[in-house]
C-alpha positions as CSV (number, residue, x, y, z in Angstrom):
1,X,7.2,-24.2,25.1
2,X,8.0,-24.2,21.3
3,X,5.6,-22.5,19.1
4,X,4.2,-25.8,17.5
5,X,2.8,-26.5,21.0
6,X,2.1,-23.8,21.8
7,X,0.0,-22.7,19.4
8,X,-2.0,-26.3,20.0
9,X,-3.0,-25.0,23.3
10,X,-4.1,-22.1,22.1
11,X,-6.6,-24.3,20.1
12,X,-7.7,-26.0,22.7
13,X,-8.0,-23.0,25.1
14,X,-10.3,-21.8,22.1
15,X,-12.5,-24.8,22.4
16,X,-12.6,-24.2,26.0
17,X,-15.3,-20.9,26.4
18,X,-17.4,-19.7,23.7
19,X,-14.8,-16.3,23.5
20,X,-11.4,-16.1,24.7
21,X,-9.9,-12.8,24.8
22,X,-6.3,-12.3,23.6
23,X,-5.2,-10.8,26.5
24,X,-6.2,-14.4,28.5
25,X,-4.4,-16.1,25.7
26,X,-0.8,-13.9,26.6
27,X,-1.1,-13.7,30.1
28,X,-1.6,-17.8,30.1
29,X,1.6,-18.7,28.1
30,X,3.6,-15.1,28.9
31,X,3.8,-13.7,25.8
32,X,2.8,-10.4,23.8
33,X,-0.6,-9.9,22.3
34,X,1.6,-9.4,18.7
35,X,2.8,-12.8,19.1
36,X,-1.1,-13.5,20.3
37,X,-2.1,-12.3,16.7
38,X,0.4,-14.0,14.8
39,X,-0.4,-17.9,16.5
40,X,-4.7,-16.8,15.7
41,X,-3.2,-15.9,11.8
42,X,-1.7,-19.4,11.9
43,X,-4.4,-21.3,12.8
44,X,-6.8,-19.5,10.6
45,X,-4.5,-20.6,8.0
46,X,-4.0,-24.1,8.8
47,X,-8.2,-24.1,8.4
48,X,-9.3,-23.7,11.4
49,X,-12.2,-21.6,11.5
50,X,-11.3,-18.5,13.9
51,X,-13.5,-15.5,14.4
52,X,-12.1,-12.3,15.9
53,X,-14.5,-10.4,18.1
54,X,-13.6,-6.6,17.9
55,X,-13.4,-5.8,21.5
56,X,-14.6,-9.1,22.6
57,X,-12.0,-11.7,21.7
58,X,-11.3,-14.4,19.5
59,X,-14.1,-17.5,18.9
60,X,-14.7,-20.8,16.9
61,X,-17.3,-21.1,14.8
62,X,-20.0,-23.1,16.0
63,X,-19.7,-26.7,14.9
64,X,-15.9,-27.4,14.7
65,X,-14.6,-29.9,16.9
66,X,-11.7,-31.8,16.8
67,X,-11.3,-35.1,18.1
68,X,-11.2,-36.2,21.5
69,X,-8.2,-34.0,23.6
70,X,-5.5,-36.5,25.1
71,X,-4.0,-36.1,28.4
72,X,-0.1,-36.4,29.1
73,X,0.1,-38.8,32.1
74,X,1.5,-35.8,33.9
75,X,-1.8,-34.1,33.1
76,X,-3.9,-36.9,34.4
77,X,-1.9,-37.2,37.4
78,X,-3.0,-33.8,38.4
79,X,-6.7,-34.9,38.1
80,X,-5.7,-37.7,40.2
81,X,-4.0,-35.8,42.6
82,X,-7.3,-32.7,42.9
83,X,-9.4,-36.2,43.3
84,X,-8.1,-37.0,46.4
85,X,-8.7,-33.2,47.4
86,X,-12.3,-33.1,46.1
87,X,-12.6,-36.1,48.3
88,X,-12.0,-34.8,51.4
89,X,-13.4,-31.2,50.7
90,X,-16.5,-31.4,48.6
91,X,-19.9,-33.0,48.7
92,X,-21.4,-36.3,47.9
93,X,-22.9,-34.8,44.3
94,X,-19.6,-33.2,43.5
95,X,-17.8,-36.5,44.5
96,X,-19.3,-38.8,42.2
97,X,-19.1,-36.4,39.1
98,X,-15.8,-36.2,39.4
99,X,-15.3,-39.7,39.9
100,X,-17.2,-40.1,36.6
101,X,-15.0,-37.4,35.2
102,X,-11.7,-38.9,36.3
103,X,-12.7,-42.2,34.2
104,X,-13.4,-40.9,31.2
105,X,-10.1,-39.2,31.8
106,X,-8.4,-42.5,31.8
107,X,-10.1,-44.2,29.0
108,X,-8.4,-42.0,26.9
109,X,-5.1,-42.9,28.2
110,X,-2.6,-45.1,26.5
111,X,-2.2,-48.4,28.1
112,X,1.7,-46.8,29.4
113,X,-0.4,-44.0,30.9
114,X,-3.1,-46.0,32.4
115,X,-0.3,-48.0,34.6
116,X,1.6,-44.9,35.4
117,X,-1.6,-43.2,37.0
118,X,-2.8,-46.4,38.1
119,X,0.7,-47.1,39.9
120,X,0.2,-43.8,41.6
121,X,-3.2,-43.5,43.0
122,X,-2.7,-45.3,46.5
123,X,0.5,-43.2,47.2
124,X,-1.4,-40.0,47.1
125,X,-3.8,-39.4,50.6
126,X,-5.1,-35.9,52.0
127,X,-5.0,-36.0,55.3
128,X,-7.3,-33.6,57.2
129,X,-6.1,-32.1,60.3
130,X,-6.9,-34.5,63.5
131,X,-6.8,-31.6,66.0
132,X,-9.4,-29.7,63.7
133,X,-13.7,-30.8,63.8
134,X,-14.6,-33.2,61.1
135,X,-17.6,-31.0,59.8
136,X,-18.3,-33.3,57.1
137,X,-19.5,-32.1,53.3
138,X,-21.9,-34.4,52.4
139,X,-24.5,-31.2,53.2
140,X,-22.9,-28.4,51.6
141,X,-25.5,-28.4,48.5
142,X,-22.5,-26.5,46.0
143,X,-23.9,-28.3,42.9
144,X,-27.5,-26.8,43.4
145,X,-25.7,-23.3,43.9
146,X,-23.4,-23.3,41.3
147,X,-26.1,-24.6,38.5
148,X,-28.0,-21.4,40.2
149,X,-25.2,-19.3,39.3
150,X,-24.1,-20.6,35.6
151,X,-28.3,-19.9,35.3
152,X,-28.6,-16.6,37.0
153,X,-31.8,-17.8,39.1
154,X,-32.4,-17.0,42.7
155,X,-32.7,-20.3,45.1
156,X,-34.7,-20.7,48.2
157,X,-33.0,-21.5,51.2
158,X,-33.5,-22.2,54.4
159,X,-30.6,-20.9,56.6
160,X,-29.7,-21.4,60.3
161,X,-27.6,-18.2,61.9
162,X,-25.3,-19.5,64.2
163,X,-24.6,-15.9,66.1
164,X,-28.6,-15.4,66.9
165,X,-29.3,-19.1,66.7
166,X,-32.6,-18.8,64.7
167,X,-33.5,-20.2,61.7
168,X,-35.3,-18.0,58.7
169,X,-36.4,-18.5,54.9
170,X,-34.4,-16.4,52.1
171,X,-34.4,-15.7,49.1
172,X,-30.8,-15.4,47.8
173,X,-29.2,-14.4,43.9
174,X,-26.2,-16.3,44.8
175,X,-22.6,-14.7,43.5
176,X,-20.0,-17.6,44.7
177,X,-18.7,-19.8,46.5
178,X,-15.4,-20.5,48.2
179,X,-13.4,-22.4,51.2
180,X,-12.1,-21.1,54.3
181,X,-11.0,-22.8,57.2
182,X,-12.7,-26.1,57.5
183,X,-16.3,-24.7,55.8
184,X,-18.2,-23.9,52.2
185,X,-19.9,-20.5,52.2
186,X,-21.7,-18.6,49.8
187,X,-21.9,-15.2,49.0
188,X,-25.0,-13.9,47.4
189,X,-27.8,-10.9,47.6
190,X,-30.4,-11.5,50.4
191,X,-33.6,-10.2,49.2
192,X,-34.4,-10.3,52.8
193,X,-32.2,-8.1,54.4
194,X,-31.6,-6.4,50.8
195,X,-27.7,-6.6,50.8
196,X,-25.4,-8.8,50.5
197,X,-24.5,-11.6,53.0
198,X,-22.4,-14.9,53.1
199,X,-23.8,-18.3,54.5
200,X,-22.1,-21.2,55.6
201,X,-23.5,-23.6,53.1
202,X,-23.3,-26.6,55.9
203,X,-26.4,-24.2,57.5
204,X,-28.6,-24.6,55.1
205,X,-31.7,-26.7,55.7
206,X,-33.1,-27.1,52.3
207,X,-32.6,-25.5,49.4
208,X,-35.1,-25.0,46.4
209,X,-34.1,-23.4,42.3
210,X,-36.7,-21.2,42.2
211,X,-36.8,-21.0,38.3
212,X,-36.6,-16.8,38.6
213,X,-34.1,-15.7,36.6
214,X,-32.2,-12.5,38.2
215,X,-30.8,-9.4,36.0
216,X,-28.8,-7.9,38.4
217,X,-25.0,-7.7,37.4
218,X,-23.4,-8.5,40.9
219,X,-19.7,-8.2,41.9
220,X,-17.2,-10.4,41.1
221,X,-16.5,-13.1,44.7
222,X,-12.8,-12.1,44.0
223,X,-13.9,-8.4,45.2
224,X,-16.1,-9.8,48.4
225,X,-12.9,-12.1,49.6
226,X,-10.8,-8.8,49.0
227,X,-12.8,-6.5,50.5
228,X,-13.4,-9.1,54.0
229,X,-9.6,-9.3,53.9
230,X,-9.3,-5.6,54.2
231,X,-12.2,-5.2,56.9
232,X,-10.6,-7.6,59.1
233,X,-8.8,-5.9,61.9
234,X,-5.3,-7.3,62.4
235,X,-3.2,-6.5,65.6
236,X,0.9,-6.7,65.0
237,X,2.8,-9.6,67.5
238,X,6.1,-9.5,67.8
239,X,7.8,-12.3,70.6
240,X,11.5,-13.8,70.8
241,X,11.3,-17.6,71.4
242,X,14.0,-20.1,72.1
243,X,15.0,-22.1,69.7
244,X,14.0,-25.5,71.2
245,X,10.7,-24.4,71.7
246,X,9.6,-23.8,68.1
247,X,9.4,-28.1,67.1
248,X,6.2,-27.6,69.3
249,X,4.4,-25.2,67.7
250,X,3.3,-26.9,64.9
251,X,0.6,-25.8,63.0
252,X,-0.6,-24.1,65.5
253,X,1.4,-20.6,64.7
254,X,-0.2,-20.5,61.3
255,X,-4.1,-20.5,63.0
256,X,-2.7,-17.1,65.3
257,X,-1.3,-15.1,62.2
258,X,2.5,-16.4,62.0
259,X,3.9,-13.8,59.4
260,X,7.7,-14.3,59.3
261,X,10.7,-14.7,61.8
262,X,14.3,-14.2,61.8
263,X,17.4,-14.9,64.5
264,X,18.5,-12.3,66.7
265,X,21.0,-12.8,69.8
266,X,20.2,-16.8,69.4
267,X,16.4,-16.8,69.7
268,X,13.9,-16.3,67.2
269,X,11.9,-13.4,67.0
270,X,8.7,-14.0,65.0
271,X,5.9,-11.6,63.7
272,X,2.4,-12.6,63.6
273,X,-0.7,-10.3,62.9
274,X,-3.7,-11.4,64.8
275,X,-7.3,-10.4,64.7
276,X,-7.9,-11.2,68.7
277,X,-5.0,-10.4,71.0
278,X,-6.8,-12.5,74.0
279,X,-6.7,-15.3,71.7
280,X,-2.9,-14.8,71.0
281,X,-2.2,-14.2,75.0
282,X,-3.7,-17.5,75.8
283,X,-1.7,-19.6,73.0
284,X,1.2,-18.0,74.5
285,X,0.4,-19.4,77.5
286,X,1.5,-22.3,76.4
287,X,5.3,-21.0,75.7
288,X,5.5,-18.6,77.9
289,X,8.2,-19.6,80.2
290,X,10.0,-20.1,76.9
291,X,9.6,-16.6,75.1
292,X,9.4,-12.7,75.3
293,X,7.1,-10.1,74.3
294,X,8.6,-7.3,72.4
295,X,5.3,-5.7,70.8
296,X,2.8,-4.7,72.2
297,X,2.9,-3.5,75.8
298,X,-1.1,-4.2,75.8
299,X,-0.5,-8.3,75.1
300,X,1.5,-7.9,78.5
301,X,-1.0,-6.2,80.4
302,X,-3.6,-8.7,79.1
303,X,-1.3,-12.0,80.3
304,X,-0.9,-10.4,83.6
305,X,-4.7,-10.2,84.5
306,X,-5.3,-13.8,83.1
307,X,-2.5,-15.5,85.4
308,X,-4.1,-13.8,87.9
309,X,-7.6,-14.7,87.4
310,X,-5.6,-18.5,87.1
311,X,-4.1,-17.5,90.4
312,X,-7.0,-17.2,92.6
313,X,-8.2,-20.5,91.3
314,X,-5.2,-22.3,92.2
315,X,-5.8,-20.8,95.8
């Protein structure tokens, strides 16, 4: 990027938040904060009106705007394409504002651009996974939590616990949200059990803004996800499969921890790191004939019992 575009982007990463810190400005277009400095210095004097923030970052003064931002139709593409994941993954009230947010998108398009996106957008489909529940998000309630978050006020939810199956009030200062698997959940401090807990937003009954503003300075989610990474316990696999096998597996291999693999003596041997070796030992049931165990002895052991528990049934 040449410096006559780049420093344009810097402008419009200004306009972005109310302070952008130079160290978000150098890490975003890999460059030093000197060079951060000397773009600011150039835009300050070009007239546009720039505040530094000692310790903060840099800001523009309240008021200045320039005129409406256009998109490159490689740009808007991108929108098209997160559409058609929003689509699939999101609810009905974060649905439509996107729709509405993908048009005005387009009205600011030249007439070239408008075709070229338009040209695209029935040759782009997400496709979710047939072999996986359709769970649905039209119940996931993320636009209530995430206006609860941008306002710091607890909400009052309704939540159904799938491992006790009963069903309680809380009171929750929501932290964030984020996908895994096939579900929305939310992180956030339960004033009823007075720690921190994560609910699968598809659970909750109802939820209410309660209008209380919390002061409480929680975590960052990026530190939950991390931290439910680390408490996971993960069990090393290692198996040698033939070759004409491996077509079959699919998708599957990624669901049971696939890691890596490499060829030795004509078959593959392939690492995976599961969190339940009696889930592992029955989806190598399915290959068995076709594979060998090389780590650990105990998935052995466990494979053995199970054919004959499958044994005396067959009798």
């Amino acid at each position: 990027m040449n410096r006559i575009d780049r420093v344009s982007a810097i402008l419009i990463q200004l306009q972005s938040k109310r302070v952008v810190k130079a160290q978000d400005i150098a890490d975003r277009f890999n460059i030093s904060l000197r060079t951060v400095y000397r773009d600011i210095k150039a835009l300050y004097e070009a007239g546009v009106p720039v505040i530094g923030e000692a310790g903060s970052g840099f800001s523009i003064m309240d008021g200045y705007r320039l005129p409406p931002v256009m998109f490159t139709k490689e740009e808007a593409t991108a929108f098209l394409t997160a559409g058609k994941m929003v689509e699939k993954f999101t609810d009905k009230a974060t649905r439509s504002s996107y729709e509405s947010a993908l048009y005005k998108i387009k009205a600011v398009l030249q007439f070239t651009d408008k075709d070229y996106v338009n040209s695209l957008e029935e040759h782009i489909e997400v496709v979710r996974n047939p072999w996986l529940p359709d769970t649905g998000n039209d119940n996931t309630h993320l636009q209530n939590i995430l206006q609860s978050i941008a306002s710091k006020t607890i909400i009052d939810i309704g939540y159904y616990a799938y491992h006790n199956q009963q069903y309680s009030n809380r009171l929750v200062e929501p932290v964030g949200i984020f996908y895994l698997g096939t579900h929305w959940y939310m992180i956030g401090y339960c004033q009823l059990r007075k720690d921190y807990r994560h609910f699968r937003t598809d659970r909750i009954r109802y939820i209410s803004n309660t209008g209380v503003h919390f002061n409480k300075q929680h975590p960052s989610l990026h530190s939950f996800i991390e931290k439910m990474k680390q408490e996971k316990e993960l069990q090393q696999v290692i198996i040698r499969v033939d070759k004409h096998v491996l077509r079959y597996f699919g998708e599957q291999k990624y669901y049971n921890g696939f890691v890596s693999e490499k060829e030795v003596n004509g078959s593959m041997e392939m690492r995976f790191l599961t969190q339940s070796l009696r889930g592992f030992a029955r989806f190598f049931l399915l290959f068995g004939e076709h594979a060998d165990i090389i780590e650990p002895a105990e998935l052995k052991d466990m494979l053995q019992t199970i054919l004959a528990d499958i044994s005396k049934r067959l009798q």
